[in-house]
N, C-alpha and C positions, 0 to 999 in steps of 0.2 A: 594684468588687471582684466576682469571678466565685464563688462559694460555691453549695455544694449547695442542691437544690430545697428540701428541709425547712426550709432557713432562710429562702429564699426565701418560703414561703407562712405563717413566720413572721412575719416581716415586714409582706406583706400583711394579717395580724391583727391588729397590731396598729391600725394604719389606719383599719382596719372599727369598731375597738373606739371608737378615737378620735370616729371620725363617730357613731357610735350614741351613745356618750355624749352629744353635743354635743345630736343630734338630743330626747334622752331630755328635757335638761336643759329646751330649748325648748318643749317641751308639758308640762314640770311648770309652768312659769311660764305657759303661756295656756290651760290647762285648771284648771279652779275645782277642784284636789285637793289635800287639806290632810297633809301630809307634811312631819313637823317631828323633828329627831332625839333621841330619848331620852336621849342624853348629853349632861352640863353642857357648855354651848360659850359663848366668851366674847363679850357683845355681846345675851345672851339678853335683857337683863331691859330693857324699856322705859321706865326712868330713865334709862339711859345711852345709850339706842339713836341719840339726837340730838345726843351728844356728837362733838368732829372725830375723836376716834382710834376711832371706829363706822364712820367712812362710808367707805368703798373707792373711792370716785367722787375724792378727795384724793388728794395726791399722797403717796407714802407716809414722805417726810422730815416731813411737815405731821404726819403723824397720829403718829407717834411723837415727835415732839416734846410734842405735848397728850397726850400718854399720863405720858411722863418729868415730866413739869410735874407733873401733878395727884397725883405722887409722895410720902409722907412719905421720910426717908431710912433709918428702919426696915422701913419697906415695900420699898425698893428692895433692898437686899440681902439678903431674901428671895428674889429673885426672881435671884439670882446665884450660884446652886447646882442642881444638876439638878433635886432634886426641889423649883420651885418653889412656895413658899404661895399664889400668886396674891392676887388681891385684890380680899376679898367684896365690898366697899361701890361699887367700880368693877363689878360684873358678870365680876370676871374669875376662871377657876377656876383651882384648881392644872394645875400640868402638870410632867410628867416628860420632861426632856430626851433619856435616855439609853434608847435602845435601841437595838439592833443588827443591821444585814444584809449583812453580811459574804457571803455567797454563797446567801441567802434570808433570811427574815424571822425572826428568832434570839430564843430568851428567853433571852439569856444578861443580856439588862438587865433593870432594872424595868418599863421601860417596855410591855414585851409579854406580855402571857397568855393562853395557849391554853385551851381547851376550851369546852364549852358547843355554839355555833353556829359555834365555829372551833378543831378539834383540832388541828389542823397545819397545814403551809404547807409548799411546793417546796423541799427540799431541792438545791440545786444542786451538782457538785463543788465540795471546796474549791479555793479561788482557786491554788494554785501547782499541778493540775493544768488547770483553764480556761485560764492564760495558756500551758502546753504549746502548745493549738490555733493559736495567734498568730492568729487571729481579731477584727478590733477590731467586727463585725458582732454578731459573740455575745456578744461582752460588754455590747454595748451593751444587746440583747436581752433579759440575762440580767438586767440592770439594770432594764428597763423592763416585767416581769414583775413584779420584786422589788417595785417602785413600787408595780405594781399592788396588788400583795398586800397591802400597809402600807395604802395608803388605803382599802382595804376592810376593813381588821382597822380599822383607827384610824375608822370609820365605825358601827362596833358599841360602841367602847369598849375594843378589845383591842388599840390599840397607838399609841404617838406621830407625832409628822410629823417628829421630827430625828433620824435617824440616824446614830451614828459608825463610819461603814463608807466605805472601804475600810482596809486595812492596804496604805501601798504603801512601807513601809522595804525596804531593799536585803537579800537575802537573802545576808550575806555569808561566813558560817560554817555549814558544813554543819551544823553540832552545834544551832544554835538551835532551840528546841522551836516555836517561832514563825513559822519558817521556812514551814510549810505554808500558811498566810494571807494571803504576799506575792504576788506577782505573779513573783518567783524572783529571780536575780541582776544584771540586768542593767539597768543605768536609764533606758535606749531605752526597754526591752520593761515596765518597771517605772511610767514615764511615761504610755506611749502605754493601758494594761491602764486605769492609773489614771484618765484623761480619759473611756476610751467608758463605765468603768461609771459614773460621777459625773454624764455627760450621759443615760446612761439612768435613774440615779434623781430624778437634778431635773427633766428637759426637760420641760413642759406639750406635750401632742400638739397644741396649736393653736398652737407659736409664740411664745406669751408670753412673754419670756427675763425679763419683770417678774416673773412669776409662777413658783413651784417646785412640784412633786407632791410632792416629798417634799425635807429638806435632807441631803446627805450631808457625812463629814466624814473629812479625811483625815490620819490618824494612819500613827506617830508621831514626831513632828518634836523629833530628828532624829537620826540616826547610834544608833537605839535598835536591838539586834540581841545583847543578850546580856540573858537572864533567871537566873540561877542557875544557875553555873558553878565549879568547885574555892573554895568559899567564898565568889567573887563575884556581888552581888544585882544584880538594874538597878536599886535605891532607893540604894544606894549607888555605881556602878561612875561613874568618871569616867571617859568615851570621849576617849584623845586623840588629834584627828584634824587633821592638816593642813590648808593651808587647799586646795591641790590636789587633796586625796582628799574634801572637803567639798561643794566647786564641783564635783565631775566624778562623784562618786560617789554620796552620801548627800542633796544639796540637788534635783536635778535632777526627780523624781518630786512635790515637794512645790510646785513652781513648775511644773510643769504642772498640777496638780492646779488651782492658781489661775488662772494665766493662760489658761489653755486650756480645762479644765472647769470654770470658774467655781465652784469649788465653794465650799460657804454656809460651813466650818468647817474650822479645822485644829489637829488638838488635842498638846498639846504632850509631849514623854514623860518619863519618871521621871527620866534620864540626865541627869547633867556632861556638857558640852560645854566640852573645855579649862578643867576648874575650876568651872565655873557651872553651875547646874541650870537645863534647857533651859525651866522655866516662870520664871524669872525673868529671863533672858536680852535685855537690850531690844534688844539689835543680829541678834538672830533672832525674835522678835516683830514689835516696831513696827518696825524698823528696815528688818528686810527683810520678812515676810510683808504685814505693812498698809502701810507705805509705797513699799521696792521694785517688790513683786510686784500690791502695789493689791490686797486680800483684800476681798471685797463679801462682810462675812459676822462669825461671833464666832470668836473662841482660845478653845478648852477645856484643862483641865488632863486628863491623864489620873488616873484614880479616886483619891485623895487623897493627889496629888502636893503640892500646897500646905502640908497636914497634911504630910508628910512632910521637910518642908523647915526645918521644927522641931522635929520628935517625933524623927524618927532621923537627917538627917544633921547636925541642929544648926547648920544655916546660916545662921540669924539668931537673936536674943537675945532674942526674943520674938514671941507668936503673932501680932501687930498689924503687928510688922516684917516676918513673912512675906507676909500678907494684902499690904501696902502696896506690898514688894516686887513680887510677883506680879502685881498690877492695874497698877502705874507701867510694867512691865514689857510690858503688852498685853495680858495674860491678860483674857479678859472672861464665862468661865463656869468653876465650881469644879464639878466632879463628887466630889460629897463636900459635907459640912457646915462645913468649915472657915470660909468668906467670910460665911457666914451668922452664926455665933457673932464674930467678929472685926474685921469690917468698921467696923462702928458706933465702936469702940471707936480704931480706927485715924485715923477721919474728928476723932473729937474729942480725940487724941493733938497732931495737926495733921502726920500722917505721909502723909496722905493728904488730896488736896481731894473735895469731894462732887462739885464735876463730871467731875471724871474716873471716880467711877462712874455717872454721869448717862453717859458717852460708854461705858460698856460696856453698859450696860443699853439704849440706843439701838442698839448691833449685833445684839443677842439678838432684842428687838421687831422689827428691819427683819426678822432672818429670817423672826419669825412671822408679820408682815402679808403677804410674799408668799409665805406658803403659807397665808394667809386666814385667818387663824388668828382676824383681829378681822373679817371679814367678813359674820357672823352666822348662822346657821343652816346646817351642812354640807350638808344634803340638798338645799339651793337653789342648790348651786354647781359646778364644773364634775367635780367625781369623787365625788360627794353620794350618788348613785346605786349605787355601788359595794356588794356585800357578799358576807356568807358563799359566795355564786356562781359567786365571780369568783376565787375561791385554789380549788387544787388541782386546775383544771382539765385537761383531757385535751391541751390546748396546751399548759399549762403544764412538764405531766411530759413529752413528746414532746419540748420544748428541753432538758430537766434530762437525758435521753439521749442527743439531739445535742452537749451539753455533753462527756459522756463519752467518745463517739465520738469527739470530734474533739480530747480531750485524750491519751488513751489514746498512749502511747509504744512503737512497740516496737523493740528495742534488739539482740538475736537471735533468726538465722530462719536456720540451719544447712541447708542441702540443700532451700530452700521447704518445708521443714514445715508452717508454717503458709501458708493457713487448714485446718485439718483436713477432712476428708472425713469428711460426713453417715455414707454408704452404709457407710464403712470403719469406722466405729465405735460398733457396735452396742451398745458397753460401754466406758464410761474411768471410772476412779475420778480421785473430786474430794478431794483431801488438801491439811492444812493449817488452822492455826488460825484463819485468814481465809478459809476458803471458804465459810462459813454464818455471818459474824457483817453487821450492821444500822448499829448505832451507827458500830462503828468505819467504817462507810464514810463518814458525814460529817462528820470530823473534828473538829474546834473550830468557838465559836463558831456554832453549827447551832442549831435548832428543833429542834421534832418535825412529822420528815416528814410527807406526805400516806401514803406505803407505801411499805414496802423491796421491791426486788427482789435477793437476794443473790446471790455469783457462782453457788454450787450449786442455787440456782432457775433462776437464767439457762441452765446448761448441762443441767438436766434438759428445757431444752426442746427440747435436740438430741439428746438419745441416755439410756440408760440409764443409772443412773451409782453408785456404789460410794461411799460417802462415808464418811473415816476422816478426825479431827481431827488427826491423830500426834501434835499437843501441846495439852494443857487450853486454854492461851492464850497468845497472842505472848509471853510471858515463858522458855517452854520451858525450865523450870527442869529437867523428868526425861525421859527417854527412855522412859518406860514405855510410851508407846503410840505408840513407833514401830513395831514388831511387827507389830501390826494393820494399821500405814499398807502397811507391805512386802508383806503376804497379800493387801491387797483390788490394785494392782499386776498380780498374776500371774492375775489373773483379768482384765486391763481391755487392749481393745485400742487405748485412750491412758489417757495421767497429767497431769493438771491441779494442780501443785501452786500453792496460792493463799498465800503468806507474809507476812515483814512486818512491820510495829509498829503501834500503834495511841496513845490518847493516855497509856496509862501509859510508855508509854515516850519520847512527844517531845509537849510541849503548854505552855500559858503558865504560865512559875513553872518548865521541870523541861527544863533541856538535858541533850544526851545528852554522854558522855563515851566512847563509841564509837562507831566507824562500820558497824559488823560486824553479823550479823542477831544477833537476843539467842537467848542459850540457847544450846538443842540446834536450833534452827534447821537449821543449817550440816549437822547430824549427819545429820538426819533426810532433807533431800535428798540427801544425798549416799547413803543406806542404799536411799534408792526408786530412784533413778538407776541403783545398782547392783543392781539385781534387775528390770530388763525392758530386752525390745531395742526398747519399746515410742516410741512417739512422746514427748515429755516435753516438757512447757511448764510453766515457773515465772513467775507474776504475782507480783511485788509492789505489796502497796498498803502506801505510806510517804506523809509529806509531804517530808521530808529524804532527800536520796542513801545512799544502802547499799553501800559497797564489800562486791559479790558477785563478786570478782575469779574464785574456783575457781570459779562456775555458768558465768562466762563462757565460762574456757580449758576446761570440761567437755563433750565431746564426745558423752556422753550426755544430755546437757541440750539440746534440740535447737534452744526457740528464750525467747525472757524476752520478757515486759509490763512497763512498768511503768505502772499504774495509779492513782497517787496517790491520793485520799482521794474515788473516782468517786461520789460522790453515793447521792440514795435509788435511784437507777433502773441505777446502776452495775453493777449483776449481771447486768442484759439487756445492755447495750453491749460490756462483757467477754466473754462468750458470742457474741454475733454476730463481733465481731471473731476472734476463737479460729473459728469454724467458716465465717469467709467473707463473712459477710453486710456486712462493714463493713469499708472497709479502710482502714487504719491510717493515719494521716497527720502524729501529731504531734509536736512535736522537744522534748526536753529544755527545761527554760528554767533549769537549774543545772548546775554542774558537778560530776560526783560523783568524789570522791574517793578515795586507797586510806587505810588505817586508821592508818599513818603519818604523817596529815596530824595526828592528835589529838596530835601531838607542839607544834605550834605551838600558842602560848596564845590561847585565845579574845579574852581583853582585848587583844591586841596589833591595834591600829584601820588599822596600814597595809594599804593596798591594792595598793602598789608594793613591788616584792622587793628584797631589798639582798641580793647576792653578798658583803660582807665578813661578815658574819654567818649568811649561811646559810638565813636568812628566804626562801620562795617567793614570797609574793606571794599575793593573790586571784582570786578568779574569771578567767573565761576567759581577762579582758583583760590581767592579767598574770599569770596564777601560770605560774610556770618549770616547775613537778614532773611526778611521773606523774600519769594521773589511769587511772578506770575506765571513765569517760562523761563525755563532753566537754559542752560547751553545743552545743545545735542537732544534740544527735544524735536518729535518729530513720528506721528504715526502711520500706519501704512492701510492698505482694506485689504491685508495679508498680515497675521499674526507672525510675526517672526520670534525665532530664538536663537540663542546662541550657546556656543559649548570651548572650552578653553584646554589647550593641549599643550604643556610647556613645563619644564623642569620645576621641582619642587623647591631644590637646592643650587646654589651656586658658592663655591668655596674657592678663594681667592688665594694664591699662591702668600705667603709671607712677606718676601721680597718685592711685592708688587704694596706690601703696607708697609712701607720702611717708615721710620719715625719722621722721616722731614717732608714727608704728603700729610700728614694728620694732621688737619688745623688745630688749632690752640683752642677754639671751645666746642672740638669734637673730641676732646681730651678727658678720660674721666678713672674716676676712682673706682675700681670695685668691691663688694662687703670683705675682703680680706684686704683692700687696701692695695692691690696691685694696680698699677698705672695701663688703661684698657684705651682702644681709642673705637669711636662710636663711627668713624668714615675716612673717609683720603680727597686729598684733592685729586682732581682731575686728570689733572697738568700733570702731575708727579705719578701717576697709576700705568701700571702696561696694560691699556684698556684691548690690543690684540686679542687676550684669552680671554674675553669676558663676552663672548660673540652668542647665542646662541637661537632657537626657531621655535616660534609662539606662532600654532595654528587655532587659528577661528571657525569653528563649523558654523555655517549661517545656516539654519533651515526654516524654507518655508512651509508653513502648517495650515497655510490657506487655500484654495484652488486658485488665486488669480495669480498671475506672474506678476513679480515687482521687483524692482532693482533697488537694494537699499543700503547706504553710506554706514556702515562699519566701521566706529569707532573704540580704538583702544585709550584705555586712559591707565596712568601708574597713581595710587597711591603711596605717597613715598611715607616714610620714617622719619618720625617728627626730631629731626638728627639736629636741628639748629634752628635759631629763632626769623619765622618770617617763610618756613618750608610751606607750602604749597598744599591747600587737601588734598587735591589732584592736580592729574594735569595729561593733556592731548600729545600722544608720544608717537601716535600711527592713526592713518587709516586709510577706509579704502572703500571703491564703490563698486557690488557686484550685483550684478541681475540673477535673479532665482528662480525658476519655472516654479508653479502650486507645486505643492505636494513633493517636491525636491530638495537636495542639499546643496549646498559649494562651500569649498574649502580656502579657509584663504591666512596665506602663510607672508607673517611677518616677519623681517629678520632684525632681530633687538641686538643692541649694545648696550652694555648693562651700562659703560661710563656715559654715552649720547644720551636712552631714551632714560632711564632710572634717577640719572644725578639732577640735583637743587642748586640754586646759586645762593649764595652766604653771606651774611651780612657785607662781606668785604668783596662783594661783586666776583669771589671764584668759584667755580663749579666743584660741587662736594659730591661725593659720592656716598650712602649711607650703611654703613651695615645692618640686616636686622629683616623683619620683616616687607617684604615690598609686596600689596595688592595690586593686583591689575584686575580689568575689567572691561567688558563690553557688554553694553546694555544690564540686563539683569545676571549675567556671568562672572562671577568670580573667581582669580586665582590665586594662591599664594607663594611666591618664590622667597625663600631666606637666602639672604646673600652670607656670608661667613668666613672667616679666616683659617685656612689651616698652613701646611708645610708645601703642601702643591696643589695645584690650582684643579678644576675639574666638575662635574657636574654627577648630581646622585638623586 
């Protein structure tokens, strides 16, 4: 991957961090200096030191097994709640499972407290403007910062080693308050987001794949994407989802998260799935996360779903039958006290055997041992060294900016408005409720930053600047101080209006019921609009799409940002972009709607449109409607194009379409009446020879250098009911010098990126036409059956 220099010599830092560490750890061990950590850690006391579940030199099934052994079975179910008791008599302390980093190191759990020798920590964008970038480099980055930061705060005492982060649910309804956390709408770009940050906060920089830095965990599984809506909760909402919008849609993120980022956890959500609450589920539990998918790690409930599976939707007859329920089911860690109070009681009900919670309490322990947890003395081990130092570093916030930059959207840019000229604007006023605010810039789920830099700091570093709030706060309940916004205006020769919502208006617990900016919003720019012939730029920072249809068709509006929820460092990145220094490069990762869409009911889980009702359908892949900004919008102040280099033809061996891959209604008759079949299953195909190398020429046509996210999309062959227009099969993020090319080579599998999933949840392969495309490039491959396989 070709990515700009900053990330490049981010990169390199990491590296150096790596060796140093390694180097550090080597001379604490052969130099006679006694450095031992302050904080209970398990393995301290030398009664136990010479026990099997003590020694690291064991295999790590050995040492959790003599851990689970030397168990009472009241002591074990202590230890199946976050905030485990631990257990005195073994040397082991309590520990707190639940903490969160979500896009830096978060107190939104118990598990993390700030202050003292650690007030903050790197605020990064939230995740639904990071995955804009389409960057799998910086996320990874972003991830292995994050690490960092935990094992130094968890090295003081300020924070756990098991994180339940990422959020990578499909972003399917604009309205969801939750919406901002995912990774956006698309389960390519929802997958691929979910693996690099999952590989940056577990991966050991030496290699160890035995070994985690940190455990992350990937919620919420699954089809969870409505929080409180016209009356409906997610504690009660049963999502009823096909089993084709399940497999294609809502499952896909969750199974790469395992098989691909190996991630330690995946924790399960409040939601009915078809009737059933998705922690009691054992055909989405064991069935498929531990068994299918092989999950090397524990199931958590989300925070007292279990409790809630008796207390309010009343789905079993008693608290022992939920407990029993839910551990038969896979579940192997309660977040909440529930398993704690009920377990015991369940064990001697006989609703429950004690070795099946012997087999959850051995998934929990495996995570701890490989993040050392029983390997005794933190400051003797490979991130021991780590501390207060090593957060908030001047690396650290130079990525938290690059973050920005490279999610940063911009959507209009009317006559090259933008980037504004330094020399020509000696004065712009900076209006809007979001032009001086902090919090709102990192969204949910955040810490407390190291330091804001807000939009109106960022642009005072380029010019003079006017600053009128026109509304108290994104509610814009009164017009009172639009006045003022319109006086400061006639003095400024530009207008930066900074707009938007923030978490009163979209956040967990509180979706929105419009799409429209709230208030006098609407009012207020449209009064600055009409009162200067001045330059005029509206940024919005949302986490959710905003049908701003009128800023659009408005011809005094010259050009829009959209900046999603940019971080602590978010007011420098805005400002540069706006005056040049950065240029813009990246695409939408939702589709934003017009206000019209609030007409269809959030509960309704289809993804696929039906023409006899009137229903449009979801994201890109299918929604029929208008929209205001598509998926993958996103323009640069560099004209880019592109050019497509890839086989015309692909012909598929015979025996690779043998009659028992054909689904039955890919099955058809031809005008002679001959029995033809239109695709193969998946599963049944020798997808081996079906490999082959689709290059992309990016060229830049413009003189400014810009890095821009390169997206391929397939058009498949309308082979079965419910296929897909399109759909995100690759991409990638490359920087361009003006007036230059770069080449960039994907490698396809015609069964991976080409194939559909089918009414009956299997992946179908199609014959026939297959379009692809990036940006305005078209290709066509026919795929085709002959005697031997090969390409023409």
């Amino acid at each position: 991957m070709c990515i700009l220099s900053e990330m490049d010599q981010n990169m390199e830092y990491f590296k150096k961090a790596g060796t140093l560490l390694f180097l550090l750890c080597v001379l604490q061990v052969l130099l006679p200096v006694v450095c031992q950590s302050t904080i209970p850690y398990a393995c301290s006391d030398s009664t136990v030191q010479s026990l099997p579940f003590c020694n690291p030199s064991l295999p790590t099934s050995d040492r959790v097994q003599d851990l689970v052994g030397r168990l009472t079975l009241q002591e074990k179910v202590l230890q199946l709640v976050d905030g485990a008791a631990g257990v005195s008599r073994l040397g082991i302390p309590s520990y707190e499972w639940w903490s969160e980093a979500l896009h830096g190191v978060s107190n939104t759990g118990p598990g993390v407290h700030f202050g003292g020798s650690v007030p903050g920590s790197t605020s990064f964008p939230q995740v639904i403007l990071t995955a804009a970038s389409f960057n799998t480099t910086l996320w990874e980055s972003i991830g292995q910062v994050v690490s960092t930061q935990a094992r130094a705060m968890y090295n003081v005492g300020a924070a756990g080693l098991t994180f339940w982060s990422p959020n990578v649910n499909i972003f399917r309804d604009p309205r969801w308050g939750r919406g901002q956390e995912t990774p956006g709408e698309d389960p390519k770009l929802a997958s691929t987001y979910a693996v690099n940050y999952v590989r940056g906060l577990q991966d050991v920089e030496n290699g160890d794949s035995e070994k985690l830095k940190v455990a992350a965990c990937c919620k919420h599984y699954t089809a969870y994407d409505l929080d409180s809506w016209n009356g409906v909760d997610r504690f009660h909402f049963d999502a009823e989802v096909t089993t084709q919008d399940l497999d294609d849609t809502f499952q896909p993120p969750f199974k790469s998260c395992v098989q691909d980022g190996h991630v330690s956890c995946v924790m399960c959500s409040y939601n009915r799935i078809n009737g059933i609450p998705a922690c009691v589920d054992t055909n989405l539990l064991v069935g498929t996360v531990r068994n299918q998918w092989g999950l090397d790690g524990y199931i958590a409930s989300d925070c007292d779903s279990v409790e809630v599976l008796f207390d309010d939707i009343h789905y079993t007859p008693t608290q022992e039958d939920a407990v029993a329920d839910a551990i038969l089911a896979g579940l192997n860690m309660n977040c909440g006290t529930f398993l704690s109070k009920y377990t015991v009681q369940a064990v001697q009900e006989g609703k429950l055997n004690e070795s099946i919670v012997d087999q959850s309490l051995s998934y929990l322990y495996t995570v701890l041992m490989r993040l050392s947890y029983f390997d005794g003395d933190p400051t003797k081990q490979q991130y021991g060294l780590l501390g207060p130092a090593d957060i908030c570093t001047d690396d650290h916030r130079q990525l938290a900016i690059e973050a920005a930059r490279q999610g940063i959207v911009l959507l209009k840019n009317d006559g090259s408005t933008l980037p504004l000229s330094r020399s020509k604007m000696g004065k712009i006023a900076v209006i809007g409720p979001n032009a001086n605010v902090t919090t709102t810039m990192i969204g949910n789920y955040a810490g407390i930053p190291c330091e804001y830099t807000t939009p109106l700091q960022g642009l005072q570093r380029y010019s003079e600047t006017l600053y009128q709030p026109g509304c108290s706060n994104v509610a814009c309940s009164t017009n009172d101080l639009i006045s003022s916004a319109v006086q400061a205006t006639e003095l400024a020769d530009g207008v930066i209006l900074v707009m938007g919502l923030d978490q009163t208006q979209e956040k967990e617990g509180f979706d929105r019921t419009s799409l429209l900016l709230p208030g006098q919003q609407q009012t207020l720019i449209n009064a600055v609009a009409n009162s200067t012939n001045a330059p005029l730029v509206l940024v919005i920072m949302s986490g959710g799409p905003i049908d701003i249809s009128f800023a659009k068709y408005n011809d005094r509006i010259s050009s829009i940002l959209w900046v999603g929820y940019p971080g602590e460092a978010g007011g420098e990145a805005i400002a540069e972009i706006i005056f040049g220094d950065y240029n813009p490069g990246g695409k939408l990762p939702v589709t934003w709607y017009p206000e019209s869409f609030t007409a269809v009911p959030m509960t309704d889980m289809h993804m696929r449109p039906n023409p006899s009702t009137g229903y449009p359908g979801r994201t890109y892949r299918f929604y029929t409607g208008e929209t205001v900004y598509s998926f993958g919008d996103g323009l640069s102040y560099s004209p880019f194009s592109y050019s497509i280099s890839a086989p015309r033809t692909m012909v598929m061996a015979a025996s690779a379409s043998a009659d028992e891959s054909c689904p039955l209604e890919m099955q058809r008759k031809d005008k002679m009446g001959k029995q033809k079949c239109t695709g193969v299953h998946v599963d049944n195909t020798q997808c081996e020879n079906l490999d082959f190398q689709l290059k992309v020429e990016v060229v830049n046509n413009g003189t400014i250098q810009g890095s821009q996210a390169v997206l391929l999309f397939s058009h498949p062959p309308a082979a079965h009911n419910g296929a897909p227009k399109k759909q995100l099969v690759a991409f990638d993020r490359v920087h361009v010098a003006g007036g230059s090319a770069h080449s960039v080579a994907f490698d396809v599998n015609a069964c991976e990126h080409l194939s559909t999933i089918n009414e009956h949840g299997k992946r179908v392969l199609a014959f026939g036409s297959h379009k692809i495309s990036v940006g305005n490039a078209e290709h066509y491959l026919s795929l085709e059956i002959a005697d031997s396989g090969g390409f023409h």
